[in-house]
VOGU-3710 file (C-alpha; in Angstrom, 3 decimals, decimal comma):
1> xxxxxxxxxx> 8,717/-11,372/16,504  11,787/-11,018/14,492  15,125/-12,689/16,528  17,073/-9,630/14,582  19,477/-7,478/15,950  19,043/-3,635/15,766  20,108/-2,089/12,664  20,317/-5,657/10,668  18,821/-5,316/6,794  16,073/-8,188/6,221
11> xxxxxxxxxx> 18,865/-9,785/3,490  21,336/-10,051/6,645  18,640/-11,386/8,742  17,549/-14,426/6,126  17,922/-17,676/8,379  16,077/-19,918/6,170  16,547/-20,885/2,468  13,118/-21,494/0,148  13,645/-25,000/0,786  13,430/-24,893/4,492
21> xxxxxxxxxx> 10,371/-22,750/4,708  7,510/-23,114/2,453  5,261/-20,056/2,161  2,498/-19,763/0,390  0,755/-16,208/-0,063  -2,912/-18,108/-1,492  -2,966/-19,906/1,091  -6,147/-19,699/3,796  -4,910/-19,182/6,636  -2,538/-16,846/5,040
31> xxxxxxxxxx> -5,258/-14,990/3,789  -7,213/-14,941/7,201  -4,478/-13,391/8,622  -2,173/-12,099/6,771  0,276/-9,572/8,547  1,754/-12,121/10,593  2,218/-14,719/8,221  4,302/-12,157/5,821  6,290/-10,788/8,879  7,339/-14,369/9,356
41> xxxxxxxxxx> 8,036/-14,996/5,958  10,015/-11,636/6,113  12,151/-12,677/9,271  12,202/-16,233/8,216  13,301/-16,070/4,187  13,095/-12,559/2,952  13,374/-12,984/-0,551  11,128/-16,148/-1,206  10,381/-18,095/-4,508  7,113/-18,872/-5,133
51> xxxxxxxxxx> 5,621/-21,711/-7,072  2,433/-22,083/-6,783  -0,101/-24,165/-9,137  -1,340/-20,845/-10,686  1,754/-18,397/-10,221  5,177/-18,160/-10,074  7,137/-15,025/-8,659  9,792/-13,810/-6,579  8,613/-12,151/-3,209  10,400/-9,442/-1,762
61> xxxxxxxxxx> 10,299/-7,899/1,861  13,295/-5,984/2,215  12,125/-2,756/3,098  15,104/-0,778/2,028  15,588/-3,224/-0,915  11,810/-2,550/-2,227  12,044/1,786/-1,531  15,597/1,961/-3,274  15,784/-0,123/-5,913  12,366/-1,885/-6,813
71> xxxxxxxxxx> 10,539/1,299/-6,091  13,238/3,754/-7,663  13,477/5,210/-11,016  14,921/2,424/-12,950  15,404/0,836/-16,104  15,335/-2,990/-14,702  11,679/-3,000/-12,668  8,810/-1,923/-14,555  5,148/-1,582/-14,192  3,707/-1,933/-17,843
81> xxxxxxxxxx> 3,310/-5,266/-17,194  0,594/-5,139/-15,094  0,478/-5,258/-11,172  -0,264/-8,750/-10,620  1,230/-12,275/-10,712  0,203/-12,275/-14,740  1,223/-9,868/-17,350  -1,554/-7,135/-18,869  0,308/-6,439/-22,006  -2,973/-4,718/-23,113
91> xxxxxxxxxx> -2,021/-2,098/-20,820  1,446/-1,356/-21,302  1,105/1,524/-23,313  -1,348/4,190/-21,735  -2,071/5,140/-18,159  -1,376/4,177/-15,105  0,952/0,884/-15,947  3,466/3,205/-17,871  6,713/3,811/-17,250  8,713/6,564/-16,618
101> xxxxxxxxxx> 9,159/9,577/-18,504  5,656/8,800/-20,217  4,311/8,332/-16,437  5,789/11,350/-15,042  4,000/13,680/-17,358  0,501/11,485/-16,849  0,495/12,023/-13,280  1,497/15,364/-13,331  -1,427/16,145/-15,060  -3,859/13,957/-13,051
111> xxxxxxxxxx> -2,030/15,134/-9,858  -3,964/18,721/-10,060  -7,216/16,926/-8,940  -5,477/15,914/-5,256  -3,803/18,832/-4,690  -4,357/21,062/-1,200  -6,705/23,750/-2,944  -9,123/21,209/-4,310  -9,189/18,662/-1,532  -10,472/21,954/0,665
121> xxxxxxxxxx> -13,204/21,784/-1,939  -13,951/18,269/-1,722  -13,538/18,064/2,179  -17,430/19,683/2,784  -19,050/17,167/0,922  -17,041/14,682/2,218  -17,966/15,406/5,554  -21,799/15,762/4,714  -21,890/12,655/3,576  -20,443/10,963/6,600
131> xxxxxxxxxx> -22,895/12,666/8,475  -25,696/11,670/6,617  -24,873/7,913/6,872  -24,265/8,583/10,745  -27,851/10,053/10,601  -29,010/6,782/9,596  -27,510/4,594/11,928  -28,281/7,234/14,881  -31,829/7,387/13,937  -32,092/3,561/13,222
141> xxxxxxxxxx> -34,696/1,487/15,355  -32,373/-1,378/15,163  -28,924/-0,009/16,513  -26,558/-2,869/14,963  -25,418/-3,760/11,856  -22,264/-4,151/9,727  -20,157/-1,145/9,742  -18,663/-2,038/6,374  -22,174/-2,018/4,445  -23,548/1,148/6,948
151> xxxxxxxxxx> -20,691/3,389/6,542  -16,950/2,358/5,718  -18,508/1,312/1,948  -20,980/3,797/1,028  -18,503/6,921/2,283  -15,348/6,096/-0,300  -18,055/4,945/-3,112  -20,103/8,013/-2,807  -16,787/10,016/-2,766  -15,397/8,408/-6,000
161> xxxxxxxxxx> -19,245/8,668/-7,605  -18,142/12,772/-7,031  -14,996/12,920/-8,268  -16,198/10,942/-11,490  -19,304/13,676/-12,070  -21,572/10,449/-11,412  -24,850/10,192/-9,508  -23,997/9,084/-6,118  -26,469/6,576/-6,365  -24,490/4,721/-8,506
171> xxxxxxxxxx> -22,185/3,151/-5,545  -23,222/-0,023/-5,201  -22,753/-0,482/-9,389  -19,249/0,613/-8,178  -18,878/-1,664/-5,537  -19,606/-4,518/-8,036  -17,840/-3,328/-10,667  -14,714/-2,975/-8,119  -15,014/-6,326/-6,894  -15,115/-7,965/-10,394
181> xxxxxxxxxx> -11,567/-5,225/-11,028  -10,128/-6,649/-8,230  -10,501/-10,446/-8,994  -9,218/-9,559/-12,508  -6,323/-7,803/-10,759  -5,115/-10,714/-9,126  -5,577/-12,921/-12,409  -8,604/-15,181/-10,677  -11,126/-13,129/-12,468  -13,592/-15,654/-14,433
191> xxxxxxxxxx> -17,747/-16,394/-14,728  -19,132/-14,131/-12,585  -16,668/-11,310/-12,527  -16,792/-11,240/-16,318  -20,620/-11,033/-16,441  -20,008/-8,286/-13,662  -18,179/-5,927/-15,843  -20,151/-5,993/-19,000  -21,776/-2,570/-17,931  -18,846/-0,950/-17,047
201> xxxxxxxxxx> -17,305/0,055/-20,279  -20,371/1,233/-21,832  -21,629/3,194/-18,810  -18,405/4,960/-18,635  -17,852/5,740/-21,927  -21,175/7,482/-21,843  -20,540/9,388/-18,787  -17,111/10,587/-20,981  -19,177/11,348/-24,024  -21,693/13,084/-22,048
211> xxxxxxxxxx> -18,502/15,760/-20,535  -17,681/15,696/-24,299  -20,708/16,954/-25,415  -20,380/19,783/-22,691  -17,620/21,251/-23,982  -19,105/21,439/-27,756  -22,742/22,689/-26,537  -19,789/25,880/-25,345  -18,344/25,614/-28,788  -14,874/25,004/-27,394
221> xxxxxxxxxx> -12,653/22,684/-29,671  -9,228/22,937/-27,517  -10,340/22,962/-24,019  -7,833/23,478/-21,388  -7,077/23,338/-17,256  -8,892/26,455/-17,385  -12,122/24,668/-18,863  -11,781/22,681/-15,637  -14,431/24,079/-12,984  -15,499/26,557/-15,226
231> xxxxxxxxxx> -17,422/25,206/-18,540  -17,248/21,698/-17,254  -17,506/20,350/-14,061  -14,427/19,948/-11,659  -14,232/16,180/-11,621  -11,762/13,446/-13,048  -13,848/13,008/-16,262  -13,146/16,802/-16,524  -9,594/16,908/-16,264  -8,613/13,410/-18,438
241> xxxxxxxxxx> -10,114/15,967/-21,177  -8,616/18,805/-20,342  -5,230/17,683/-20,123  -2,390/16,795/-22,127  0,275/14,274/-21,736  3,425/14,343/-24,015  1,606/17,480/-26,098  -1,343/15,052/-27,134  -4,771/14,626/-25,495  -5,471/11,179/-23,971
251> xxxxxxxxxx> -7,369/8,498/-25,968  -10,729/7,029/-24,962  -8,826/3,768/-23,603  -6,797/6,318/-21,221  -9,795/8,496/-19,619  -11,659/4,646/-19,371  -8,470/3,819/-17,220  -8,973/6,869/-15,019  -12,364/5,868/-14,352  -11,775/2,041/-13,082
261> xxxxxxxxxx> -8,760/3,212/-11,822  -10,683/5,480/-9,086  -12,826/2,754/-8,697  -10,225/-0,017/-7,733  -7,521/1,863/-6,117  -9,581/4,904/-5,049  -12,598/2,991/-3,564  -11,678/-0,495/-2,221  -8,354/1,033/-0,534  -10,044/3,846/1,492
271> xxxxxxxxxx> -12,885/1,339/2,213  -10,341/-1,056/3,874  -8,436/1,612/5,499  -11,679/2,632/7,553  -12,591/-0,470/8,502  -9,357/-2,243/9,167  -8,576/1,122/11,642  -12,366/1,095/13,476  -11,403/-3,082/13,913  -8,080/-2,535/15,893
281> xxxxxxxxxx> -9,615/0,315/17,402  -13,230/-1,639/18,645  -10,825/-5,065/19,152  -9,369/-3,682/22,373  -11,912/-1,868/24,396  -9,426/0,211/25,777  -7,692/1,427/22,045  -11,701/3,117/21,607  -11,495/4,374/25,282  -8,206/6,506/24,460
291> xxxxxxxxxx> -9,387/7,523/21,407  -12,455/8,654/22,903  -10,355/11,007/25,405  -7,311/11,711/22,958  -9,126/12,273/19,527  -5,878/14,030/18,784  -4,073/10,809/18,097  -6,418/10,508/14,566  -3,577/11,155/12,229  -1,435/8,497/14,341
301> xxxxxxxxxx> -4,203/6,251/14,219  -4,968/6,349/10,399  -1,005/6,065/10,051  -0,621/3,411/12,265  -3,385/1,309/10,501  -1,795/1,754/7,159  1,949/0,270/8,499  0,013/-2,476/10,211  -2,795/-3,164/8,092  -2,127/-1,741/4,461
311> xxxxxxxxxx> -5,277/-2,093/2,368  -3,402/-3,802/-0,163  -1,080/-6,570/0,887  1,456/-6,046/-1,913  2,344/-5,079/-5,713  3,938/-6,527/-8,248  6,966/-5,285/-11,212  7,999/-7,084/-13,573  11,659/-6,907/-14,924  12,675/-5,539/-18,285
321> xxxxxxxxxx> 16,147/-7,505/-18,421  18,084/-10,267/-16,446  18,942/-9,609/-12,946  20,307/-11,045/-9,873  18,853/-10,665/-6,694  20,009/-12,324/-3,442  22,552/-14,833/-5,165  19,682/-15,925/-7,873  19,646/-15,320/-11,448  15,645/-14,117/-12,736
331> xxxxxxxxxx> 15,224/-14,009/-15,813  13,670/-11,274/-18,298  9,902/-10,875/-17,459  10,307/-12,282/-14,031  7,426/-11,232/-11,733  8,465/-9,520/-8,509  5,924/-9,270/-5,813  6,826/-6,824/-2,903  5,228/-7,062/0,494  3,630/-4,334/2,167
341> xxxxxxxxxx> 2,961/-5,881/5,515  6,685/-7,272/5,455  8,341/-4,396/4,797  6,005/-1,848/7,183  6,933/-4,758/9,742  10,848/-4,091/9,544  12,037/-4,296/12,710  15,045/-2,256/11,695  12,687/0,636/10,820  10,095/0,431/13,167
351> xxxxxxxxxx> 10,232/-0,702/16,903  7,838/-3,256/18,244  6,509/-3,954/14,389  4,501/-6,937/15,055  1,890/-4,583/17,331  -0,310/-1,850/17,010  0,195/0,915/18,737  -1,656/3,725/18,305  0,433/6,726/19,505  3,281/5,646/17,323
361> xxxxxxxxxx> 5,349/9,094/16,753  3,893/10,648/13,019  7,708/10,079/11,903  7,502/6,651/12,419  4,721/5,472/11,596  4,860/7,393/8,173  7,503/5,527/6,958  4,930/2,757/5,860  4,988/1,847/1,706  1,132/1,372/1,759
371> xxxxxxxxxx> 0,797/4,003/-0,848  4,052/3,257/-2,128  7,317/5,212/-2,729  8,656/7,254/-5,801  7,757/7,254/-9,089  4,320/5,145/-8,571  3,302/6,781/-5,188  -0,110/6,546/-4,699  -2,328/9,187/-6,811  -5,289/9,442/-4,045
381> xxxxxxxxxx> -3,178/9,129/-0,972  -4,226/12,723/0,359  -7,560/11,812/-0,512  -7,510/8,590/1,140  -6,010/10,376/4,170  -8,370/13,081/4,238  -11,786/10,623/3,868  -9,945/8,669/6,963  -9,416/11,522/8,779  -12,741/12,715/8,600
391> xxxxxxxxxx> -14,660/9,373/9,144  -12,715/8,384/12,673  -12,951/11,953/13,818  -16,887/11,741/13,324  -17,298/8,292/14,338  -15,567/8,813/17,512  -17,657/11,800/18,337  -21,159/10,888/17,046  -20,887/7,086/18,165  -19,360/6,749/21,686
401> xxxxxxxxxx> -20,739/3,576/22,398  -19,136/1,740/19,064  -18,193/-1,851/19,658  -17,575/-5,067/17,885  -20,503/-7,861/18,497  -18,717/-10,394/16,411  -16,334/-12,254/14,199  -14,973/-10,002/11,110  -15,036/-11,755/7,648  -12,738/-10,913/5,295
411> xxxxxxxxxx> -12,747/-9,812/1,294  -12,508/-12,565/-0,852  -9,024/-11,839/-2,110  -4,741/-12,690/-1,401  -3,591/-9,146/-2,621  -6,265/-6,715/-0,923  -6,392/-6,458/2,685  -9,877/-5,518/3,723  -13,293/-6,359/5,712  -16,335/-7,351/4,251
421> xxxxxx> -17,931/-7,849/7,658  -17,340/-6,019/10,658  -20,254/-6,769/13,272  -21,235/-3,418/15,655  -23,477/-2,073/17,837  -23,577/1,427/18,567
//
């Protein structure tokens, strides 16, 4: 716990220097666990330089600092540069890493697939296929297993393989291709993860050529939103070709980016978020007990678990001139990494941070940056919310008798904050 007063900003509350505490975000233990370790850091040194033998950057965990100024509209913190601790200048140009007012008009147009009317459309199949993998572990002769590989996986992946116009089948490709995304995310990506992703540009592009080909079978040269859910299929694919951003159509390299966009930040996030929540629910007997008699308390819950888990532990800018920040001088392409699990553990914004409690007030607990703020809020957040919603509601009622037989295992990653292993019995 924090030895701040009420009300204090985490820049007044700084009672260390770098020198005097040495943090270390790669760092096992760190990674084991790392929401305390960051609240620490946050209490301890809230704007931290690190030096690492692979990375250098500035950390961050001023939650008012990182929602008004890193997170704001600005011309000194930008995202083109990649969101990691190494630059992706291949990127800067198209898609998500843009900037602002090229950005604006991108997500606007990729913003129609999340909004209320469709997510009631997506929201039956979503459901059926939660039920279907409860099925399976109801009807199992063997009534234990991982919950990650059962259910928290195969929901999200099946959910993206929709939204994509892919064969639900395809998941576990997904899941690999996700996992070699994510190493290459936080710059560790090498070997293995290369030889992983040598299907997924080809595959993709076929699945875009194949909507292509759709919409000149229908002889239509100019499609447009109204094309979407009529001649082709109401999926992401779909509406990267139906839309336009700045009064052009997007290139090949930009619907490519939509795809292992969805696949990153629209799989591997939801995934943790279902399985971090079912852990701190199944870790104290008596959370599941509550739930089990106040399954009103879902939406607190899934908010709760994003403030004191967040599925990814933090993001990265990068800055587009000199600035000073806390009394230092960074330089011009300085990397700034801001921490989630800091900043959501503010004890001037939320009481009793360092716990989870899951009847925190909506109010509250919805002040969490897990899907971001501003400009780069997160794209699938309703989605995310909705899947959530749906899987604890139908876990709680179909599986009563859920509880943890063992030790969880973490992903193998510093920047995502997820469960690979999550022993039950049902």
């Amino acid at each position: 716990m924090s030895d701040a007063a009420p009300g204090e900003t985490a820049s007044e509350r700084r009672l260390m220097t770098d020198k005097d505490h040495v943090f270390d975000p790669l760092d096992p233990a760190t990674v084991h666990n790392p929401g305390p370790a960051y609240s620490e850091l946050a209490a301890k040194c809230p704007f931290y330089h690190y030096k690492g033998d692979d990375f250098e950057f500035y950390i961050t965990s001023d939650y008012k600092e990182i929602r008004e100024q890193v997170l704001a509209d600005n011309p000194i913190w930008s995202f083109k540069w990649g969101d990691g601790p190494r630059d992706w200048e291949q990127f800067s140009n198209f898609g998500i890493l843009t900037d602002p007012p090229f950005h604006f008009d991108y997500m606007s147009a990729l913003r129609k697939g999340m909004a209320p009317s469709q997510l009631k459309v997506y929201k039956p199949r979503i459901e059926q296929i939660a039920d279907e993998l409860l099925n399976d572990m109801v009807e199992a002769e063997i009534r234990e297993g991982n919950f990650h590989d059962l259910f928290a996986l195969p929901l999200p992946a099946r959910v993206i393989c929709m939204l994509l116009g892919s064969d639900e089948s395809m998941y576990p490709e997904y899941k690999k291709w996700g996992d070699a995304l994510v190493a290459s995310l936080t710059g560790s990506a090498a070997g293995a993860e290369d030889d992983q992703m040598k299907g997924l540009y080809p595959y993709f592009m076929d699945l875009i050529d194949r909507h292509k080909q759709i919409l000149h079978d229908a002889g239509i040269d100019e499609p447009t939103f109204e094309n979407w859910g009529r001649e082709l299929p109401a999926n992401y694919v779909s509406l990267g070709l139906v839309s336009r951003v700045e009064g052009r159509r997007l290139s090949n390299d930009e619907l490519f980016q939509i795809c292992t966009t969805m696949i990153t930040a629209g799989q591997e996030t939801t995934v943790a978020l279902i399985t971090n929540a079912i852990w701190r629910l199944l870790e104290v007997p008596e959370r599941w007990e509550r739930f089990k008699a106040e399954p009103e308390l879902v939406d607190n819950i899934m908010e709760e678990s994003l403030r004191y888990d967040p599925p990814i532990s933090a993001h990265f800018r990068t800055s587009l001139c000199p600035v000073t920040m806390h009394g230092e001088e960074l330089p011009e392409r300085t990397k700034l990494m801001f921490s989630m699990h800091g900043a959501n553990r503010d004890p001037s914004i939320f009481e009793d941070p360092d716990n989870f409690v899951m009847d925190r007030p909506l109010n509250v607990s919805r002040r969490h940056i897990s899907f971001g703020y501003g400009v780069h809020f997160c794209l699938g957040a309703p989605l995310a919310r909705l899947e959530a919603r749906i899987a604890l509601t139908k876990l709680v009622q179909r599986l009563p008798n859920l509880r943890l037989t063992g030790e969880r295992k973490r992903i193998d990653s510093w920047m995502y904050n997820g469960l690979k292993i999550l022993p039950v019995a049902w």
